[in-house]
N, CA, C and O atoms as a DFTB+ gen file, in Angstrom:
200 C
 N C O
     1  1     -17.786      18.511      43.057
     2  2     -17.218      17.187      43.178
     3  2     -18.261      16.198      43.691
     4  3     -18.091      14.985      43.564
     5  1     -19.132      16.620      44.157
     6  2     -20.003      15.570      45.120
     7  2     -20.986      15.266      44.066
     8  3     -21.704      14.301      44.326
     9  1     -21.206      15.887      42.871
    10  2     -22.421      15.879      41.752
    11  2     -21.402      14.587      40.967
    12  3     -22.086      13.625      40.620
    13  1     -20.286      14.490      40.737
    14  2     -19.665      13.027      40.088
    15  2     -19.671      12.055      41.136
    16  3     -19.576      10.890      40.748
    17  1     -19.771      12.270      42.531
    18  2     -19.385      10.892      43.226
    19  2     -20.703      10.275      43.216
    20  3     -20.705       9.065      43.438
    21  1     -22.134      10.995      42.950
    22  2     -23.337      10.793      43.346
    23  2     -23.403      10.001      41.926
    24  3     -23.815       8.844      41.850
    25  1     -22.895      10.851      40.668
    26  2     -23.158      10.072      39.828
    27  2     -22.525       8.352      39.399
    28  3     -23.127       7.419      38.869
    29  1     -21.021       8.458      39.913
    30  2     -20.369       7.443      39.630
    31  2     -21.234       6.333      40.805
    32  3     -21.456       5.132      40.648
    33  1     -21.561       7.108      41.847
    34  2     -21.750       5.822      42.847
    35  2     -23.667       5.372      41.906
    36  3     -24.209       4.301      42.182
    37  1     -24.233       6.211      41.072
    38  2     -26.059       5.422      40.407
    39  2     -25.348       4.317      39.310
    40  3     -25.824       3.186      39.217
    41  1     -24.204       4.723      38.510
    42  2     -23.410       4.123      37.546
    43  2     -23.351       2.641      38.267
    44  3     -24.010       1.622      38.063
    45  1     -22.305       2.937      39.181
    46  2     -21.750       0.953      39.583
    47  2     -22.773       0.650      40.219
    48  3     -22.522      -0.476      40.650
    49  1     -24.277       1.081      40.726
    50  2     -25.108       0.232      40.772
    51  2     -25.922       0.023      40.081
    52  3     -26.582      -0.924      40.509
    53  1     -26.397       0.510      38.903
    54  2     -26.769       0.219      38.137
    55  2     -25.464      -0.948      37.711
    56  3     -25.862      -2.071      38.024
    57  1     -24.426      -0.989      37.262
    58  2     -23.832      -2.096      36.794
    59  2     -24.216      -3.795      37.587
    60  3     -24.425      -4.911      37.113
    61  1     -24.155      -3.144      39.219
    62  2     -24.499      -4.493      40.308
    63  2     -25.401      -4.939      39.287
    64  3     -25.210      -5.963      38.631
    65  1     -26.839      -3.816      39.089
    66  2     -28.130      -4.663      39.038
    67  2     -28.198      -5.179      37.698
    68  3     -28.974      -6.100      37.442
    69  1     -27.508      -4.706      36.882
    70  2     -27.615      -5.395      35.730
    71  2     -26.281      -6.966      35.515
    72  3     -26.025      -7.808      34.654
    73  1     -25.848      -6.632      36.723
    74  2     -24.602      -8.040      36.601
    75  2     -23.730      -7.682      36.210
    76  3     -22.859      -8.531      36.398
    77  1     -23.345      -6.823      35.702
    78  2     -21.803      -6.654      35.791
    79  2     -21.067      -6.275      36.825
    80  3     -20.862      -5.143      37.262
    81  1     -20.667      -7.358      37.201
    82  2     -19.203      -7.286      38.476
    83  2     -18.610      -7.558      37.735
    84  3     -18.797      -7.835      36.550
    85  1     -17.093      -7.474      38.884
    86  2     -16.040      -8.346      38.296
    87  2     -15.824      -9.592      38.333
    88  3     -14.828     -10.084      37.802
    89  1     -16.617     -10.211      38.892
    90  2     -16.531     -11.963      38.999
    91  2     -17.278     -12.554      38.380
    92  3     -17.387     -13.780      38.421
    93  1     -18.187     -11.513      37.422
    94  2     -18.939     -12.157      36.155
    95  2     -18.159     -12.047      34.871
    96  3     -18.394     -12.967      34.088
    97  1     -17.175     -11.028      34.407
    98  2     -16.278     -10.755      33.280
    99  2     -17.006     -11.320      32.569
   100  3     -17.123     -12.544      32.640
   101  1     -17.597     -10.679      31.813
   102  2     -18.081     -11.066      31.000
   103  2     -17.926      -9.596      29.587
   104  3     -18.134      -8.387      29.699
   105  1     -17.547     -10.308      28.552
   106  2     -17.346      -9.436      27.727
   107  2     -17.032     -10.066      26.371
   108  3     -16.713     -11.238      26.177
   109  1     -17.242      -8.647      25.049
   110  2     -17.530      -9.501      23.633
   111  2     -15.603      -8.987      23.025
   112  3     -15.190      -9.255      21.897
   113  1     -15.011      -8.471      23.782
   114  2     -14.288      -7.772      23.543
   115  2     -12.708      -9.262      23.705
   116  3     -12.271      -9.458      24.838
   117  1     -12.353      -9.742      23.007
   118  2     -11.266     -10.707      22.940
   119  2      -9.973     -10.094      23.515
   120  3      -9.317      -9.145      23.086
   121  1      -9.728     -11.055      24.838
   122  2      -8.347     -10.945      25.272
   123  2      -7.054     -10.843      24.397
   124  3      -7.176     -11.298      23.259
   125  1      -5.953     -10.372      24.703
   126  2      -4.850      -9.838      24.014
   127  2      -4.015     -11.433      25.477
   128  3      -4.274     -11.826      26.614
   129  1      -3.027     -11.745      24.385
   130  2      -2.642     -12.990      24.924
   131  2      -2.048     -12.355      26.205
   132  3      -2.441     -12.901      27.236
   133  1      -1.125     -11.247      26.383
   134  2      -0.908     -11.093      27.389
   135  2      -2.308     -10.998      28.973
   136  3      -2.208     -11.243      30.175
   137  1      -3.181     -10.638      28.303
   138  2      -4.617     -10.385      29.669
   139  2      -4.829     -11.780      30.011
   140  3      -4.993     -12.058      31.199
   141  1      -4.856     -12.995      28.842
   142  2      -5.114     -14.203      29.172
   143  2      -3.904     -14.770      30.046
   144  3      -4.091     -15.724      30.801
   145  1      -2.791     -14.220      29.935
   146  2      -1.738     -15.131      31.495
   147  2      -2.222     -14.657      32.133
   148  3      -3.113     -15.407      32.529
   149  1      -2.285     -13.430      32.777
   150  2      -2.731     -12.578      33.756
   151  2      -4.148     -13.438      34.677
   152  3      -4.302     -13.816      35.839
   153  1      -4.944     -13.464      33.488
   154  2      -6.345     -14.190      34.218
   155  2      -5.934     -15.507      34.205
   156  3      -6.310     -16.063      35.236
   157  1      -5.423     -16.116      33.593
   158  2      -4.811     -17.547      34.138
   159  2      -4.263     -17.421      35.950
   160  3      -4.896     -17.829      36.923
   161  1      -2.940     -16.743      35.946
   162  2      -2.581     -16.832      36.772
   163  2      -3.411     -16.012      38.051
   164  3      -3.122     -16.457      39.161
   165  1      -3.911     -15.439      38.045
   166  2      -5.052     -15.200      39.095
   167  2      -6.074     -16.064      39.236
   168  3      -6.493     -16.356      40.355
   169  1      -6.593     -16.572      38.112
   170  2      -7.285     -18.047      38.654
   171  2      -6.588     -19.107      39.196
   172  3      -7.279     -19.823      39.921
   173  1      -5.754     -19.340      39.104
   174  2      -5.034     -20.098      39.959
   175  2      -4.111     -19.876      40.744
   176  3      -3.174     -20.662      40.883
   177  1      -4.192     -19.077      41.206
   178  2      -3.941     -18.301      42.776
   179  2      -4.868     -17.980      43.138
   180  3      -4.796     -17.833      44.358
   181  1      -6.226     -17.658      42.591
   182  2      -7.300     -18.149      43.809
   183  2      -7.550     -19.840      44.298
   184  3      -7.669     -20.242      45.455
   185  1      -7.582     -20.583      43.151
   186  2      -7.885     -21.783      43.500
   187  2      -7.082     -22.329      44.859
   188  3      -7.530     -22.960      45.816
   189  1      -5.579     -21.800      44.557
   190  2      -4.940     -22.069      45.379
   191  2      -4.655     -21.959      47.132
   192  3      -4.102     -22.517      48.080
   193  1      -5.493     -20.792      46.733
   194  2      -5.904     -19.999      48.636
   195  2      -6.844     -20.938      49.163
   196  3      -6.718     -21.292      50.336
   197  1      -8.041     -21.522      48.246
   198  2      -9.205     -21.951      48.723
   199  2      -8.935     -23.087      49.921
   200  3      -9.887     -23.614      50.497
C-alpha cells in the first residue's frame, strides 16, 4: 500500500508543477450542461463569501 501512496503523492505533484490544480480547470474536454450550473453556482457562492 505505501508503493501507491508514494506513487499517487509524485503524480499530484507533478500535476502542481505542471499547473494543473483545481483553480486552473482547465480542460479540452466540453462541459455537459448539467457541470456548467454546478460551476456557475459555485462561482457564485464564492464570489459571494468574498
Amino acid at each position: 500500500m505505501n508503493i501507491i501512496t508514494k506513487t499517487w503523492q509524485r503524480y499530484c505533484n507533478w500535476l502542481d508543477e505542471m499547473g494543473l490544480t483545481p483553480e486552473n480547470k482547465r480542460c479540452c474536454v466540453p462541459l455537459d450542461e448539467r457541470a456548467q450550473k454546478a460551476l456557475r453556482a459555485e462561482q457564485t457562492s464564492n464570489t459571494t463569501k468574498k
